[in-house]
PDB file of N, CA, C and O in Angstrom, chain B, residues numbered from 101:
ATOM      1  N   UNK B 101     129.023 230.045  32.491  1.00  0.00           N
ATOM      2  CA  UNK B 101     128.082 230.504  33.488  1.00  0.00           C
ATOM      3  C   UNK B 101     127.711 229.319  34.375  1.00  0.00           C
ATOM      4  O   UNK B 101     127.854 228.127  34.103  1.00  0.00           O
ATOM      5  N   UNK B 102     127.068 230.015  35.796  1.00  0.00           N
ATOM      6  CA  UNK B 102     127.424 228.412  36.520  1.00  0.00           C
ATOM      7  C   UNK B 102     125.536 228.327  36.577  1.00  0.00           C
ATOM      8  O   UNK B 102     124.698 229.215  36.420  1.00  0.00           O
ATOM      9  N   UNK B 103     125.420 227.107  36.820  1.00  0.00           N
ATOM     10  CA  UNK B 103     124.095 226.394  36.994  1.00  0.00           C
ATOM     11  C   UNK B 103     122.963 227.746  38.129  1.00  0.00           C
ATOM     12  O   UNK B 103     121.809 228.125  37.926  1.00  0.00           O
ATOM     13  N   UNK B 104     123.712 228.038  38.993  1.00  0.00           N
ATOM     14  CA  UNK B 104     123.096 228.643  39.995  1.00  0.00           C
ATOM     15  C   UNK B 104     122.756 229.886  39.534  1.00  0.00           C
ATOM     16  O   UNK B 104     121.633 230.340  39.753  1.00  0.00           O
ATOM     17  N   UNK B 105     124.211 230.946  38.462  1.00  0.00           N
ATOM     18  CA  UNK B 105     123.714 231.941  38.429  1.00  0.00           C
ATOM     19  C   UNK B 105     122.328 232.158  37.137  1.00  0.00           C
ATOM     20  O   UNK B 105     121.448 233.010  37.021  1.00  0.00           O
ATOM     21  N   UNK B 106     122.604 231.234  36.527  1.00  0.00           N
ATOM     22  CA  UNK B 106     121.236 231.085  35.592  1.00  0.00           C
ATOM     23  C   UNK B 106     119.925 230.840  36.191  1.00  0.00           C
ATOM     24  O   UNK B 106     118.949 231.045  35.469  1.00  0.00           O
ATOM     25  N   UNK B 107     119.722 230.407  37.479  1.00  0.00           N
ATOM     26  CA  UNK B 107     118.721 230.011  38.173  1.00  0.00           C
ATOM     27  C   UNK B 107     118.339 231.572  38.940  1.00  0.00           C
ATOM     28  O   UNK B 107     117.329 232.031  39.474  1.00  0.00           O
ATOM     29  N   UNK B 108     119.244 231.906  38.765  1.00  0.00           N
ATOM     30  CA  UNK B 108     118.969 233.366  39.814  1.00  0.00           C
ATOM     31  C   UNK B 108     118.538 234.732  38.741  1.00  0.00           C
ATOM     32  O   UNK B 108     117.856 235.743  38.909  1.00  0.00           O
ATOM     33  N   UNK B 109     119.285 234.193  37.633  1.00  0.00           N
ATOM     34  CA  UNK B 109     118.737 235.179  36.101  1.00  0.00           C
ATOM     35  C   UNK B 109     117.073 235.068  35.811  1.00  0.00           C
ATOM     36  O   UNK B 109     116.234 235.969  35.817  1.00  0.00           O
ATOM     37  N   UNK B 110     116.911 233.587  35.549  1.00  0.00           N
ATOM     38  CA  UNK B 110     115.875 233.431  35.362  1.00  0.00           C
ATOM     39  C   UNK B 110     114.558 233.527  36.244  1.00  0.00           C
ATOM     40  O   UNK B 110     113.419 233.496  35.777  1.00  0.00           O
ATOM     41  N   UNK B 111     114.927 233.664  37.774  1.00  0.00           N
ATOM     42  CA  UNK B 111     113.972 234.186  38.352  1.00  0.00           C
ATOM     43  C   UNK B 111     113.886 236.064  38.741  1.00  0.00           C
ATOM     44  O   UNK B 111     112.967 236.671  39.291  1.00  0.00           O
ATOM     45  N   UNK B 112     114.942 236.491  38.318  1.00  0.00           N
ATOM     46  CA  UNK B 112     114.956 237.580  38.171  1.00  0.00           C
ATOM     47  C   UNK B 112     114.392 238.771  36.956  1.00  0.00           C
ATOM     48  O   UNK B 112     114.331 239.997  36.862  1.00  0.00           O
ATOM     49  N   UNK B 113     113.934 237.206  35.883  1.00  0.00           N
ATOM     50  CA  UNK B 113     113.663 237.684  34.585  1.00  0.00           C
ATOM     51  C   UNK B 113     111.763 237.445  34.811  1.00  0.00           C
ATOM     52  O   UNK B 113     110.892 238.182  34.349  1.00  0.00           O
ATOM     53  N   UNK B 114     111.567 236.223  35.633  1.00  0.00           N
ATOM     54  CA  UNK B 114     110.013 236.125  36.171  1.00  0.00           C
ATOM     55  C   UNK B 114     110.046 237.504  36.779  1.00  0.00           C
ATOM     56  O   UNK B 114     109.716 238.359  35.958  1.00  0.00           O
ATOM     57  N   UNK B 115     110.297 237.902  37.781  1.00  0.00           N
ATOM     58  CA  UNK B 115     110.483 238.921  38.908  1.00  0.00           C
ATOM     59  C   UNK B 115     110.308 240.225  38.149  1.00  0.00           C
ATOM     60  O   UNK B 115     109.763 241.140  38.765  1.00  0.00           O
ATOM     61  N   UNK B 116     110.662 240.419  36.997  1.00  0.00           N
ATOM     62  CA  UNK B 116     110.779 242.060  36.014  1.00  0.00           C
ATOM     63  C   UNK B 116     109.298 241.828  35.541  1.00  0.00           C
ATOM     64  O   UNK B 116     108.534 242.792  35.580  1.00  0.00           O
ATOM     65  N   UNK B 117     108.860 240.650  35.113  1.00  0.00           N
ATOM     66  CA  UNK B 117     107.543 240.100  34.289  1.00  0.00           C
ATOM     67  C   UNK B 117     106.041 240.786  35.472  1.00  0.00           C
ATOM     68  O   UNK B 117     105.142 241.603  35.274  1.00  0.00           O
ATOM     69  N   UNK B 118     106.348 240.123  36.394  1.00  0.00           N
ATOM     70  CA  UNK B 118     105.676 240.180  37.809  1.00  0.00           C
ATOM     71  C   UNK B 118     105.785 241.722  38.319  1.00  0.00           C
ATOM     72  O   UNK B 118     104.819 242.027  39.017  1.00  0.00           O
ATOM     73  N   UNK B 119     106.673 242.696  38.148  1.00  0.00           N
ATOM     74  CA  UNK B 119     106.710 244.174  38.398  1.00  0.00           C
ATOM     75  C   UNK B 119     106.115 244.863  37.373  1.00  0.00           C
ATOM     76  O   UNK B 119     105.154 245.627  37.460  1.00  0.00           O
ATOM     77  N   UNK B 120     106.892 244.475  36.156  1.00  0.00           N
ATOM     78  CA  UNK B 120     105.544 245.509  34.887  1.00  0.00           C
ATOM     79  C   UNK B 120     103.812 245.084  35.690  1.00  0.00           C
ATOM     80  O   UNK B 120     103.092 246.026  36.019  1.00  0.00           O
ATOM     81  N   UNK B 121     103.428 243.900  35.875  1.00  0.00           N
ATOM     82  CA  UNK B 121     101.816 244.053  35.755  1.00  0.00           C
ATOM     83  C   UNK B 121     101.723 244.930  36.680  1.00  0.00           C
ATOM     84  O   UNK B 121     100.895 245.834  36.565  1.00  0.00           O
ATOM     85  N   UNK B 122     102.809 244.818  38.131  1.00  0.00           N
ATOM     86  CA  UNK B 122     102.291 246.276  39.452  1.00  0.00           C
ATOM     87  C   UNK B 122     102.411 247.258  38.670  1.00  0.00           C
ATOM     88  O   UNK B 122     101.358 247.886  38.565  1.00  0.00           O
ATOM     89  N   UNK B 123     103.232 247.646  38.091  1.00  0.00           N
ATOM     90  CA  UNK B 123     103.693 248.817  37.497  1.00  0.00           C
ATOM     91  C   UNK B 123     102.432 249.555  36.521  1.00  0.00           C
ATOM     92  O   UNK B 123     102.123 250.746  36.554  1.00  0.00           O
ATOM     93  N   UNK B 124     101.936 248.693  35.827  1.00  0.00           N
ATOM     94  CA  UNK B 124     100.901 249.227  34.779  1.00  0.00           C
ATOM     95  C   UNK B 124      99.852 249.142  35.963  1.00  0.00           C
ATOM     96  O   UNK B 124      99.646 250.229  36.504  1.00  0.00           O
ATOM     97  N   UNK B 125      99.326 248.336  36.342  1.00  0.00           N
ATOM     98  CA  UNK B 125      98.179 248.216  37.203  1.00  0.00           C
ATOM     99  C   UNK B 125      97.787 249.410  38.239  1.00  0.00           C
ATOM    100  O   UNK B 125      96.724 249.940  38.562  1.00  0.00           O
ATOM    101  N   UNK B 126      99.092 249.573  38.589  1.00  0.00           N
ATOM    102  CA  UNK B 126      98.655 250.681  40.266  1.00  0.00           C
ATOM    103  C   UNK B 126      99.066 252.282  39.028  1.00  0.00           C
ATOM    104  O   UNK B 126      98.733 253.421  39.354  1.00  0.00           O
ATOM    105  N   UNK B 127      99.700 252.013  37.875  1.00  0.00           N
ATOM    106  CA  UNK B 127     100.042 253.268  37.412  1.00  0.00           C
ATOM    107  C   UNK B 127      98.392 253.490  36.739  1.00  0.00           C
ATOM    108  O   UNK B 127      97.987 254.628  36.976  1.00  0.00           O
ATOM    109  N   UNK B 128      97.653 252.854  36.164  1.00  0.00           N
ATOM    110  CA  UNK B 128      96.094 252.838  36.007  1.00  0.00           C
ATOM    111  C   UNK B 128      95.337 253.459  36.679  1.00  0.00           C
ATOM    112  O   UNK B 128      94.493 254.203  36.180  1.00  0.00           O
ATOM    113  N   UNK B 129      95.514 253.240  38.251  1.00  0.00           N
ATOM    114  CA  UNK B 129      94.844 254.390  38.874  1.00  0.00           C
ATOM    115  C   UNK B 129      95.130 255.629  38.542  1.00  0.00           C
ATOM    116  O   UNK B 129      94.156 256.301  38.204  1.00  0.00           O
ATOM    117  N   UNK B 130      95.816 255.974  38.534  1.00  0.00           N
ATOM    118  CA  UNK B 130      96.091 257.774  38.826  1.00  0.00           C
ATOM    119  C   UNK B 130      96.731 258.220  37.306  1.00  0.00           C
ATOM    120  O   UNK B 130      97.194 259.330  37.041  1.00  0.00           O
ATOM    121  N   UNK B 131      96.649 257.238  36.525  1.00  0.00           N
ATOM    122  CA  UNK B 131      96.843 258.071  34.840  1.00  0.00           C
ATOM    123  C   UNK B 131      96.074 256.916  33.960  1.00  0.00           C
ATOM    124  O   UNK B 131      95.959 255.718  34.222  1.00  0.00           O
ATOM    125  N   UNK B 132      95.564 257.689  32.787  1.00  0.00           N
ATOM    126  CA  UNK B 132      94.996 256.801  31.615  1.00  0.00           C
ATOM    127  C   UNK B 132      96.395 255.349  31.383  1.00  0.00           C
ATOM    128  O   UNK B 132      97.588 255.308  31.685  1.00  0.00           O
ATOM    129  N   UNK B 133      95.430 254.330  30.698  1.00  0.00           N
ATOM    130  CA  UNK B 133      95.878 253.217  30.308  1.00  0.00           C
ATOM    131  C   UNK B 133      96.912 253.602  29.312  1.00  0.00           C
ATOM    132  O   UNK B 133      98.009 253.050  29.401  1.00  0.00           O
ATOM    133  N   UNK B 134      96.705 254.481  28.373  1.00  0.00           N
ATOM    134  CA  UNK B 134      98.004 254.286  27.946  1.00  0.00           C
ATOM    135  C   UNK B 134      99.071 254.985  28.135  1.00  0.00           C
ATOM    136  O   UNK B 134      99.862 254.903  27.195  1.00  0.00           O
ATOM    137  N   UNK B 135      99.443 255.740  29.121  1.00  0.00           N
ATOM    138  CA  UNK B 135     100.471 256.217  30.205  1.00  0.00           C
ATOM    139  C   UNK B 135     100.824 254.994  31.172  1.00  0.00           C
ATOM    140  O   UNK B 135     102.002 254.739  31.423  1.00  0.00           O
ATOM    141  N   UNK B 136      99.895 254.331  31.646  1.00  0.00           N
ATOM    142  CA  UNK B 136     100.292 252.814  31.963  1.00  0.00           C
ATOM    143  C   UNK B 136     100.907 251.849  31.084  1.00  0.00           C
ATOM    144  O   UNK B 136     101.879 251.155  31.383  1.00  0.00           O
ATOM    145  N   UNK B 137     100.420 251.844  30.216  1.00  0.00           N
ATOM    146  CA  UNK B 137     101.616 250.744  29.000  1.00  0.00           C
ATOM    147  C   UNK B 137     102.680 251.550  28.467  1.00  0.00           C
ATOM    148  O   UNK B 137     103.256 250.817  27.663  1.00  0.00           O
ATOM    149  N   UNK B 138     103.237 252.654  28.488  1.00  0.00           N
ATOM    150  CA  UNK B 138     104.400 253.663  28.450  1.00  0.00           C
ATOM    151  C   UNK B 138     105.234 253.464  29.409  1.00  0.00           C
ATOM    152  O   UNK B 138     106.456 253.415  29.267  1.00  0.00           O
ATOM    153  N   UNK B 139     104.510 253.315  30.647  1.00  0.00           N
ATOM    154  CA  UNK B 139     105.929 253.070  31.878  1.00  0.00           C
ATOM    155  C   UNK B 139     106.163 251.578  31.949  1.00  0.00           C
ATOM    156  O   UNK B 139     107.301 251.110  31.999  1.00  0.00           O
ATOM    157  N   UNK B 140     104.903 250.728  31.954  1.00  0.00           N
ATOM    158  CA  UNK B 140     106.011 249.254  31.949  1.00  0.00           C
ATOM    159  C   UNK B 140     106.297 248.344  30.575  1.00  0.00           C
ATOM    160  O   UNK B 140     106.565 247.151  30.435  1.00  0.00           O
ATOM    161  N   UNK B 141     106.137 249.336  29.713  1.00  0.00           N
ATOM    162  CA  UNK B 141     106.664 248.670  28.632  1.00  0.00           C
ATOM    163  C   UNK B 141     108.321 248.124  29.336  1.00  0.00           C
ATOM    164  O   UNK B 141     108.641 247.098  29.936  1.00  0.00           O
ATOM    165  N   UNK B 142     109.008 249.201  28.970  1.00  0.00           N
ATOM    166  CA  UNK B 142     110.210 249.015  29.304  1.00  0.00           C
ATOM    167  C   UNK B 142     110.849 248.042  30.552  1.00  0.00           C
ATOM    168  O   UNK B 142     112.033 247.791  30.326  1.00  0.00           O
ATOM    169  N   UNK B 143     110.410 247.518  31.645  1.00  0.00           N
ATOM    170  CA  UNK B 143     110.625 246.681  32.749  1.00  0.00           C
ATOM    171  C   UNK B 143     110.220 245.643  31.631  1.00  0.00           C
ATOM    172  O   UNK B 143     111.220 244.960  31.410  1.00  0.00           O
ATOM    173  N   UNK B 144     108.992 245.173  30.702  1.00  0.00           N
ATOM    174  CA  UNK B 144     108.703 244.029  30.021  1.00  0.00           C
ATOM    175  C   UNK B 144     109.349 243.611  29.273  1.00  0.00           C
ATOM    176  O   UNK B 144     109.624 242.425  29.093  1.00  0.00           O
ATOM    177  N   UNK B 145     109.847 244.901  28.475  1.00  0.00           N
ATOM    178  CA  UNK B 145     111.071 244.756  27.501  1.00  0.00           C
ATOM    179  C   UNK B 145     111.995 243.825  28.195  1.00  0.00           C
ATOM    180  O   UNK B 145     112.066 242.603  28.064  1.00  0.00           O
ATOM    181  N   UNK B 146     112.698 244.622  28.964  1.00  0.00           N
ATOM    182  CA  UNK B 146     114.071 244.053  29.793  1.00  0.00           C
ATOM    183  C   UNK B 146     113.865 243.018  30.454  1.00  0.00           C
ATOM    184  O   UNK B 146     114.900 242.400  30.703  1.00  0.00           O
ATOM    185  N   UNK B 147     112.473 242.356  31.035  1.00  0.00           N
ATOM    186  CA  UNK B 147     112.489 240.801  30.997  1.00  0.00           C
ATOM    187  C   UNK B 147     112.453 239.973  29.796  1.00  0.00           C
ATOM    188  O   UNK B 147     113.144 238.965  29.648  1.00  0.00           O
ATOM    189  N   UNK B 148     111.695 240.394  29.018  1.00  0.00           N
ATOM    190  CA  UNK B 148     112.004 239.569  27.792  1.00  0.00           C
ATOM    191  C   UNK B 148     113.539 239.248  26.944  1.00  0.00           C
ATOM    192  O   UNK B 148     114.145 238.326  26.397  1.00  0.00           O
ATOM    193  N   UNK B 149     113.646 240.469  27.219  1.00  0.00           N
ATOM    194  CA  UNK B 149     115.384 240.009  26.576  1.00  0.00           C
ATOM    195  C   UNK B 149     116.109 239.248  27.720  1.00  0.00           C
ATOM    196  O   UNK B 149     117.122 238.835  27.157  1.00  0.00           O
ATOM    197  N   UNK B 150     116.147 238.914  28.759  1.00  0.00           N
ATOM    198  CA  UNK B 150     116.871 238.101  29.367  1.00  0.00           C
ATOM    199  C   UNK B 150     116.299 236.947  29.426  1.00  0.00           C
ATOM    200  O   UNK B 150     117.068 235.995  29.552  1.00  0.00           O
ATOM    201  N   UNK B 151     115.119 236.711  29.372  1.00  0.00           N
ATOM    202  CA  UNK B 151     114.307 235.457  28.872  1.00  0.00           C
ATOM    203  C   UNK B 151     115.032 234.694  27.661  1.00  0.00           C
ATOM    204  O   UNK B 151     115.537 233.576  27.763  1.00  0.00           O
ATOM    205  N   UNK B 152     115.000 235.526  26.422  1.00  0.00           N
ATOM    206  CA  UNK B 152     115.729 235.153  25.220  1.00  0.00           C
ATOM    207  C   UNK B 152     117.337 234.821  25.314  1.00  0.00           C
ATOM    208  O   UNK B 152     118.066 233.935  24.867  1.00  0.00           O
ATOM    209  N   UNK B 153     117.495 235.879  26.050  1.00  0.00           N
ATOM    210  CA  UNK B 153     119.595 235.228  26.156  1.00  0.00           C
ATOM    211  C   UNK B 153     119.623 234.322  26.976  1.00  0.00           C
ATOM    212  O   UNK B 153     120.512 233.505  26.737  1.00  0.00           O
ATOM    213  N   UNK B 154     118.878 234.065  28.060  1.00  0.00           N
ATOM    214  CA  UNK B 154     118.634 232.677  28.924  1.00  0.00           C
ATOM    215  C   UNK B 154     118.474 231.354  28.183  1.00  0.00           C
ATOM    216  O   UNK B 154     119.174 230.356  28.356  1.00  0.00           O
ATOM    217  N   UNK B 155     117.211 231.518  27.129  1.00  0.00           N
ATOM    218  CA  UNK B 155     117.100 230.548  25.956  1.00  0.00           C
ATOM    219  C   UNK B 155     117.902 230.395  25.421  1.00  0.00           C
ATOM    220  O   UNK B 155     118.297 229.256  25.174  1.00  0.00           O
ATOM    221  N   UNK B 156     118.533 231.526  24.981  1.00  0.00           N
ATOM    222  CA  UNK B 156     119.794 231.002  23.748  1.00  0.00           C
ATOM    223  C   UNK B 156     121.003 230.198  24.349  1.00  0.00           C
ATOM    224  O   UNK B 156     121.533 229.285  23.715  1.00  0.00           O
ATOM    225  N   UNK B 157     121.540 230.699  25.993  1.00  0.00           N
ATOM    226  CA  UNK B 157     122.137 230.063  26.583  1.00  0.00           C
ATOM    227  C   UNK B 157     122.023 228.422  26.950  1.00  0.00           C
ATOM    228  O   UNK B 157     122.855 227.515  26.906  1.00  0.00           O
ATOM    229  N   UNK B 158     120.822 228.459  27.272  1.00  0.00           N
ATOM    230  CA  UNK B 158     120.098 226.749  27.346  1.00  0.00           C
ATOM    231  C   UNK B 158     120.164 226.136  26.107  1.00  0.00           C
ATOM    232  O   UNK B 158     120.665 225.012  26.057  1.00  0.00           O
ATOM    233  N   UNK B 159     119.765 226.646  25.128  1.00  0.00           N
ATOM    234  CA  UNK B 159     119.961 225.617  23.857  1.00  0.00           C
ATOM    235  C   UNK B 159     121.503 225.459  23.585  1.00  0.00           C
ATOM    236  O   UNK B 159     121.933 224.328  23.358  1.00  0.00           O
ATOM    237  N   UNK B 160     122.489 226.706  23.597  1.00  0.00           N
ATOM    238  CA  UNK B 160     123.870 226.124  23.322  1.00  0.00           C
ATOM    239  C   UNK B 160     124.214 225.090  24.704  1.00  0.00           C
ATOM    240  O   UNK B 160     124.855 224.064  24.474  1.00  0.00           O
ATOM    241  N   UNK B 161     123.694 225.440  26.388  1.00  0.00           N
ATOM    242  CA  UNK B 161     124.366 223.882  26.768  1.00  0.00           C
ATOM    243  C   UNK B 161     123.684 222.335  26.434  1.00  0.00           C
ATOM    244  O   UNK B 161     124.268 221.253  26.489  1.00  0.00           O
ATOM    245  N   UNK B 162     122.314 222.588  26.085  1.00  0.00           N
ATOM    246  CA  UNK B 162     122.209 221.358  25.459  1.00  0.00           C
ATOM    247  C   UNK B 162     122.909 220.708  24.280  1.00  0.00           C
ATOM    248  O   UNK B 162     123.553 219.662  24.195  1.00  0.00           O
ATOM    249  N   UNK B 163     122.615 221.563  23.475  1.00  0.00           N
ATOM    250  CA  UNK B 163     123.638 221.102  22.269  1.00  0.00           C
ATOM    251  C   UNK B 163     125.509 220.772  22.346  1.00  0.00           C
ATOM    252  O   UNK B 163     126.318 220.163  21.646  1.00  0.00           O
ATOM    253  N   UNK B 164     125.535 221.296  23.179  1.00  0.00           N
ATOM    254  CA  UNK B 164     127.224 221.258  23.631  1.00  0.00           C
ATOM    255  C   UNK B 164     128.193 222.569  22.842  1.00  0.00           C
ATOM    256  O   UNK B 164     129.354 222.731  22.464  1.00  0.00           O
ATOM    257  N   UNK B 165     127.221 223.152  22.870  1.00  0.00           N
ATOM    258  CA  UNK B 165     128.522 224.317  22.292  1.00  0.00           C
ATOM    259  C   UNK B 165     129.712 225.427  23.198  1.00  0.00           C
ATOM    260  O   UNK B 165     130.857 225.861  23.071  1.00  0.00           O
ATOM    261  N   UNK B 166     128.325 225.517  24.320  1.00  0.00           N
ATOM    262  CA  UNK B 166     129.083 226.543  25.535  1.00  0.00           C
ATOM    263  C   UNK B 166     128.014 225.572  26.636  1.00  0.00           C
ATOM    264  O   UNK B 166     126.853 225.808  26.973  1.00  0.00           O
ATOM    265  N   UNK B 167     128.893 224.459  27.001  1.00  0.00           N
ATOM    266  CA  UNK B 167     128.295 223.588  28.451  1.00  0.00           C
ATOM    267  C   UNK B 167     128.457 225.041  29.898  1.00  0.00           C
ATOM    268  O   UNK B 167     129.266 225.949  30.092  1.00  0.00           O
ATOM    269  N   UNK B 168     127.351 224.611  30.532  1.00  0.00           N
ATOM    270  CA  UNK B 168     127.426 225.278  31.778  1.00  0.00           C
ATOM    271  C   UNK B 168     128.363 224.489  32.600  1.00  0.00           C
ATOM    272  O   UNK B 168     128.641 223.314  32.359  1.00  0.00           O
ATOM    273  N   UNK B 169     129.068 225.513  34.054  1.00  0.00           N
ATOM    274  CA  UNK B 169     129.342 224.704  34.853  1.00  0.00           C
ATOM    275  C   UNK B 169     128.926 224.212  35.654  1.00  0.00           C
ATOM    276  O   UNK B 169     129.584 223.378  36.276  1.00  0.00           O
TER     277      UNK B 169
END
C-alpha cells in the first residue's frame, strides 16, 4: 500500500467518525435517542474497523513485515 493511499484511508476513517456524531445528532431531533444510536452505530462501526486495519497495517511497516511504498 502506498504512503498516500493510507493517508487518504485514514482521513476517511476520521471523516465516518465526524458523520456518525451528524448522523445521531440531527437524527435526535425528529426520533428518540435511541433510534439515534441505531442509525449511527453502524457508520461508527465501519470507522472503527478501518482505524484498526490502518493500525495493524502501521505496526507491520514499522516492524518490517509488509513495508509501505
Amino acid at each position: 500500500m502506498e504512503r498516500s493511499r493510507f493517508v487518504q484511508l485514514a482521513i476517511v476513517a476520521f471523516g465516518l467518525v465526524f458523520v456518525s456524531f451528524l448522523v445521531r445528532g440531527t437524527t435526535r431531533l425528529i426520533a428518540p435517542y435511541d433510534v439515534a444510536i441505531l442509525v449511527s452505530a453502524p457508520i461508527l462501526f465501519a470507522a472503527g474497523v478501518l482505524l484498526v486495519g490502518l493500525f495493524l497495517l502501521a505496526v507491520l511497516d514499522v516492524t518490517g513485515v509488509r513495508p509501505m511504498e
